[in-house]
N, C-alpha and C positions, 0 to 999 in steps of 0.2 A: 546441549543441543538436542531438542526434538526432532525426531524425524517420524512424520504425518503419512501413511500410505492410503488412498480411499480404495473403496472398493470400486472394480468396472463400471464403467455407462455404457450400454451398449443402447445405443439410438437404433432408431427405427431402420436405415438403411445398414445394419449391421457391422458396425464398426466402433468396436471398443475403446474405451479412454482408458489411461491411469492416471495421475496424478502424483508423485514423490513432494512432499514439501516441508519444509524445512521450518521449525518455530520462526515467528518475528524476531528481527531485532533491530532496537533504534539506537541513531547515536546524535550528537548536538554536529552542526554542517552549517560552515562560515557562508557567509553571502559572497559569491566569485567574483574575482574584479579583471575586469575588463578592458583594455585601451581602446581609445576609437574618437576618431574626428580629429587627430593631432591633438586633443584635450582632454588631461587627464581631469576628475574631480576628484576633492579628498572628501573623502572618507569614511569611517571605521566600519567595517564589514562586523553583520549580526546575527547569530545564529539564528539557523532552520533547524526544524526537525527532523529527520529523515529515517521514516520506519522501510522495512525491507524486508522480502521472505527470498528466501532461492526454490525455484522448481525445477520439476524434469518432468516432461509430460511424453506419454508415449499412448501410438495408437496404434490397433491392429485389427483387418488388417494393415500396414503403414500405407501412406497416398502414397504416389511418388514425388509430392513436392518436398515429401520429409516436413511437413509443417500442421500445425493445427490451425484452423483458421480463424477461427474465434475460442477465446477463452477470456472469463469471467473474472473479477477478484472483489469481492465483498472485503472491506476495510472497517475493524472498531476499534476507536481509539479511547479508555478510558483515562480524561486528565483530571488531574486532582484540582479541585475547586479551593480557592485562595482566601475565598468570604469564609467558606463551614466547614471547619476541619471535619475529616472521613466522608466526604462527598466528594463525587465529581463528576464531569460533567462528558455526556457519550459524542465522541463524533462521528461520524460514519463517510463514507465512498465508497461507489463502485465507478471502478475503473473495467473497461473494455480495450481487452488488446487482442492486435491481430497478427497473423502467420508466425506464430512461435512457434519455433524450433524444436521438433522432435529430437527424444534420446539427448539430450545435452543440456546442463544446466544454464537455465536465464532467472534474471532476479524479475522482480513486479517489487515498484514502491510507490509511496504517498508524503506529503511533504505538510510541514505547518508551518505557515511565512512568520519574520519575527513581528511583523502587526498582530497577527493572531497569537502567538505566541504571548504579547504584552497583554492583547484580551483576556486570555483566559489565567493568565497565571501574576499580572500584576510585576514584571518583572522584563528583563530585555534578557537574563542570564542564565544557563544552563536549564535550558527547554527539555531535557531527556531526565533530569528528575521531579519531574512533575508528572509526568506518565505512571498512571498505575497499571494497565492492561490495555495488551496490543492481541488481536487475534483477528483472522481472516477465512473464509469462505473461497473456495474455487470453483468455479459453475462453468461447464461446455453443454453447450446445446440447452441449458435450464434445469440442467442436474449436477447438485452437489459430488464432485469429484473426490473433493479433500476440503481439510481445514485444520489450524493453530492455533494456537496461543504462546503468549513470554509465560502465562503460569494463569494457576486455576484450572479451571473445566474447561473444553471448548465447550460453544455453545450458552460461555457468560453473559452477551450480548444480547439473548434472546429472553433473560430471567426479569423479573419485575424486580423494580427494588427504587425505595424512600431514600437511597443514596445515590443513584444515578439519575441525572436530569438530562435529555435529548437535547443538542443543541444544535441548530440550524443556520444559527451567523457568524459560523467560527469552521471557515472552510476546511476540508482534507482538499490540496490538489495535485493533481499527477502529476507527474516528471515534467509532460512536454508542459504544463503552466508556470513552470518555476524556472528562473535562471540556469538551473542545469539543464535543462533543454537536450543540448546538443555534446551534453558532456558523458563520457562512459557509454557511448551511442549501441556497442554489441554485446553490452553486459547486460542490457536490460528489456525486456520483451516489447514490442513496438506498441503504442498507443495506439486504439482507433485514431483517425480524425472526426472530428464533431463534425455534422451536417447542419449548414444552416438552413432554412426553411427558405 
């Protein structure tokens, strides 16, 4: 286990950030089943992805809500490409979440439904070894707090290279997009809500 500490943000209105964060880790995460309508349907539930860091974020001096009220999490996932062995292919999110909880740990995660899972890896089976490199960025106020990796450098994400290819149609989505939604509700830092226009 890594454990990530950044240095202070102290923003303009004089109030310092810290950051504690914990390396990624992912695991393979069954599709939940559900009853409803008096009608069951059958069948077979299919792995997700499911990457995850733990934080503990502390401000001083503290508000009294005991809460931070926005914080940041820059997400890159590198998955192993299925066509050309030693390549693979980047995927990235940022997620925005709101009022987490000072001094106590909350998790921040990202997810890869099994349709995208079968995109990029040509397979419905074990989604977590196709993963070569999970690492993330933590931003309050538009300054890097912290950041990890499962291994390597941090800051892999940012290097050029003839084996990683950006990829744009193979979603990362947060929590609340995925069936877990509503599940593990105080384990995990709140999502913003999106604004529609």
């Amino acid at each position: 286990m890594i454990l990530t500490a950044a240095a202070l943000v102290l923003p303009a209105f004089g109030q310092a950030t810290k950051v504690e964060a914990e390396a990624p880790s992912f695991d393979d995460l069954p599709s939940p089943q559900f009853s409803g309508g008096g009608k069951d349907k059958s069948f077979r539930p299919k792995d997700w992805l499911e990457i995850e860091t733990k934080l503990k974020v502390e401000q001083r001096p503290e508000p009294a809500s005991k809460t931070c009220e926005r914080l940041t999490v820059k997400w890159y996932v590198a998955i192993k490409n299925p066509e050309k062995s030693g390549t693979y292919y980047l995927l990235t999110r940022t997620v925005e979440h709101v009022n987490v909880p000072l001094s106590e740990d909350v998790w921040c995660s990202v997810y890869l439904s099994p349709a995208s899972i079968r995109r990029v890896t040509g397979s419905n089976s074990s989604p977590k070894s196709s993963v070569e490199l999970v690492g993330f960025e933590v931003l309050v106020n538009g300054e890097k707090v912290a950041e990890s990796t499962n291994k390597s450098k941090t800051g892999w994400w940012n290097t050029s290279s003839d084996k990683i290819s950006r990829s744009d149609t193979v979603p990362l989505l947060s929590k609340d997009e995925t069936p877990f939604a509503l599940m593990w509700w105080d384990r995990y830092a709140e999502v913003a809500p999106r604004r529609s226009n």
